[in-house]
N, C-alpha and C positions, 0 to 999 in steps of 0.2 A: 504494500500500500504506500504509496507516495503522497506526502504531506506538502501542503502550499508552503511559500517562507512567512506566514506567518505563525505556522506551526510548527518551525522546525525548534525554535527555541524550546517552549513546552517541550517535546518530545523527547530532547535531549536534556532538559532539567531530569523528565521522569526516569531516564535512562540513567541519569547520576543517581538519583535517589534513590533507584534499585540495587544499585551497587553498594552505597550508604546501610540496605535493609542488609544484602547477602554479605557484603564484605567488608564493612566498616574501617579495618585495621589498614584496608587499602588505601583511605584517603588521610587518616591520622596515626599516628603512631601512638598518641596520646593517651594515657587512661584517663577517660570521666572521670572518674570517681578519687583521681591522687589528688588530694587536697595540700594545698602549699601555703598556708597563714601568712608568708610573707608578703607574698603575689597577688593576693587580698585586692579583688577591686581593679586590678591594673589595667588601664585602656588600651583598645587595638594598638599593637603593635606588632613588632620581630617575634619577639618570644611567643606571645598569645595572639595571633589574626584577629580573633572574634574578642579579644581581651579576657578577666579572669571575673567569676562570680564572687560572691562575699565570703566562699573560703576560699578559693583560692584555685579553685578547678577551671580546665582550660573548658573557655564556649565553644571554642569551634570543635573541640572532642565532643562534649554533652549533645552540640547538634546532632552533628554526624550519628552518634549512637543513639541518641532518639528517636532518629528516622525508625529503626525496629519496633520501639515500643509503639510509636502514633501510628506507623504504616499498618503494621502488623495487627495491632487491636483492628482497625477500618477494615483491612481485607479481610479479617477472619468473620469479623462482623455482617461485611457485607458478604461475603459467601455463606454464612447460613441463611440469612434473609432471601436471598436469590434462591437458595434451597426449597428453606420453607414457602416462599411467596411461588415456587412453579408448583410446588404439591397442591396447595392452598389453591393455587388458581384453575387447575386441571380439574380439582375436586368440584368445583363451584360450577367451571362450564361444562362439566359432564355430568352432575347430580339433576335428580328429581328437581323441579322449581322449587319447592318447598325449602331445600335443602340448599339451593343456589341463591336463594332469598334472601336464607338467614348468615351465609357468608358473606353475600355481599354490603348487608347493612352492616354487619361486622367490619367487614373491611372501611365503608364512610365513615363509621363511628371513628377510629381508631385516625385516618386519614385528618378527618378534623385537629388534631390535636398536634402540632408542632414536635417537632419528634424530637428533641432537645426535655421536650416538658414532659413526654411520654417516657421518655426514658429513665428522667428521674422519677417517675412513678416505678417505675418496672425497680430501679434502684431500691426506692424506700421499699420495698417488699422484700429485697432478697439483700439487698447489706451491698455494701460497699464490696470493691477488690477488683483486678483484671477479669477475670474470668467473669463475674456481674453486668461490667463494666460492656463486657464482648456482647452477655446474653441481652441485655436493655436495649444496644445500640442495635441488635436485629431486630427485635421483636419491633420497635421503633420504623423500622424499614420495610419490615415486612406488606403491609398493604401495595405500598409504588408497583411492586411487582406482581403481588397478585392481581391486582386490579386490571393492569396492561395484559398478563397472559387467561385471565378468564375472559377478557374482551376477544383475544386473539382465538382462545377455544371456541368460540362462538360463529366465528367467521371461519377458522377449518374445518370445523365436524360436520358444516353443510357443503363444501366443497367437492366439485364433482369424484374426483379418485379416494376420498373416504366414502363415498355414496356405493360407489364402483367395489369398491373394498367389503361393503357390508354385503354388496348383492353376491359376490365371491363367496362370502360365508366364514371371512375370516375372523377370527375371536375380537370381544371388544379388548381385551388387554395388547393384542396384537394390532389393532389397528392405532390403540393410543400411543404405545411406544413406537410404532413404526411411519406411523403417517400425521398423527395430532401433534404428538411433544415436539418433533424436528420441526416442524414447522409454525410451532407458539413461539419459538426461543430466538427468532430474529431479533426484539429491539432489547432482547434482556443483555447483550455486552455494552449496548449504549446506555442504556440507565445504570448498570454498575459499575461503568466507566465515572458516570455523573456522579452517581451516589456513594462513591468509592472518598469523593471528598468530602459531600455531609458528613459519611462516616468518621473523615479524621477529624473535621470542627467537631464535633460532637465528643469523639473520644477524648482532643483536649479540652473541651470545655467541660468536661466530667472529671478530669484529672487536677484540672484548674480550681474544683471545689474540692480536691482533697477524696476524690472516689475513685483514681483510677489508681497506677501503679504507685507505691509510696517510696520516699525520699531515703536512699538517696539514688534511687531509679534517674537515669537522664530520660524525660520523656517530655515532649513540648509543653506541653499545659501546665505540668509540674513546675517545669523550669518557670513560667510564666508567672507561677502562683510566689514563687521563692523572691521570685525579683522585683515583685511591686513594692516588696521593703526600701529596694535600694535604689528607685527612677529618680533621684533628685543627684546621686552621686555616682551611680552608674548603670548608665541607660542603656550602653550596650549587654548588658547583662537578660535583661525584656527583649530589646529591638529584632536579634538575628531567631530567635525561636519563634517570635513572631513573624519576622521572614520567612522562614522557614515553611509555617503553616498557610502562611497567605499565597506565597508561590507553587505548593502544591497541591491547592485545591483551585487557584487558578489553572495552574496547568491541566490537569486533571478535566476541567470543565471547558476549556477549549479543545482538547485531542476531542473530548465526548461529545462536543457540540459537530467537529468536523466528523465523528463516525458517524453521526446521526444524518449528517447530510446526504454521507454516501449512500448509508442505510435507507433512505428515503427518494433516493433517485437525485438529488439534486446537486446542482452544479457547486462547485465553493464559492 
């Protein structure tokens, strides 16, 4: 797939960043987590690029190995929601009306609620921690998905080679898996492309109240939460983790705006 130039940046951000999740030691030699008292605070410079937090840890390491905690929480996130939200939807467009009814108001209901806010609900029920953290921000997600593939079941199951399929006599589980689910699952890489970045806003802004991974984890939100102490005397401390998040759910949401293009016939 060939990307416009003004996509190439993005792309090659997320291509760093993936390298940041799989191979971190590649871009720093640094450990997060050696704390230096003396270093305390010390602005960009030679020594520390990103400069050094209030103990004394290098930023540009905490970045760098954050990328695993925010990235990682988000995809794991958004791949069960993509999970659950294809069973969920499959179920919906293939059930009794009764039974497609009551998913689907389930699904509005749930859609209404900003998933940020939902999430901390799912939170207060099940406690704090990564793993919480991972189940809230799905279940949070879950609807976007269903909703798009119980629409698409809708529009396949009357399609003439599933029609052709039934009068063959082939099984409903064999006509689902082999001719409905291939064919619901086109716009689901472009929404999990999209939503790959709600997921990290969401994961740091879970982390940022003290619910996601605990300190002294290098992880955006965290780092975020640590450094609102110190904005008057060292603001590079805030700045690059907040970088950090901003440029890859931007990115993230321009590669997915452009698969969506392609996905839908249209020119860039």
């Amino acid at each position: 797939m060939t990307f416009p130039r003004s996509s190439l940046a993005p792309a090659a951000f997320l291509v760093l960043l993936a390298v940041a999740v799989a191979a971190p030691w590649l871009l720093t030699g640094v450990d997060p987590l050696a704390a230096d008292p003396v270093s305390a605070l010390a602005p960009p410079g030679g020594t520390h690029w990103f400069g050094s937090d209030h103990l004394g840890r290098d930023v540009l390491s905490r970045v760098v190995y954050g990328a695993r905690h925010s990235i990682g929480i988000g995809v794991t996130a958004t791949a069960l929601a993509v999970a659950a939200g294809v069973l969920l939807g499959l179920a919906a467009g293939l059930s009794p009306k009764w039974l497609d009814e009551a998913l689907a108001r389930s699904f509005d209901v749930l859609s209404t609620l900003p998933e940020l806010l939902l999430a901390l609900l799912v939170i207060a029920i099940t406690g704090p921690g990564t793993g919480n953290v991972i189940f809230a921000i799905a279940v949070a997600q879950i609807p976007n998905y269903a909703r798009v593939v119980r629409a698409q079941t809708f529009v396949v199951r009357h399609a003439g080679y599933v029609e052709q399929a039934v009068t063959f006599g082939r099984s409903r589980a064999a006509i689902t898996a082999g001719h409905v689910l291939p064919n619901v699952l086109g716009p689901i890489p472009v929404l999990a492309t999209i939503g790959l970045g709600q997921a990290v806003i969401a994961a740091s802004g879970l982390s940022f109240l003290g619910m996601g991974p605990q300190p002294p984890a290098a992880e955006w939100g965290a780092m975020l939460s640590e450094a609102r102490n110190y904005l008057r005397v060292a603001w590079w401390e805030a700045l690059f983790p907040g970088v950090a998040i901003t440029l890859t759910v931007v990115s993230l949401t321009v590669v997915g705006r452009r698969l969506q293009r392609r996905f839908e016939g249209r020119t860039p």
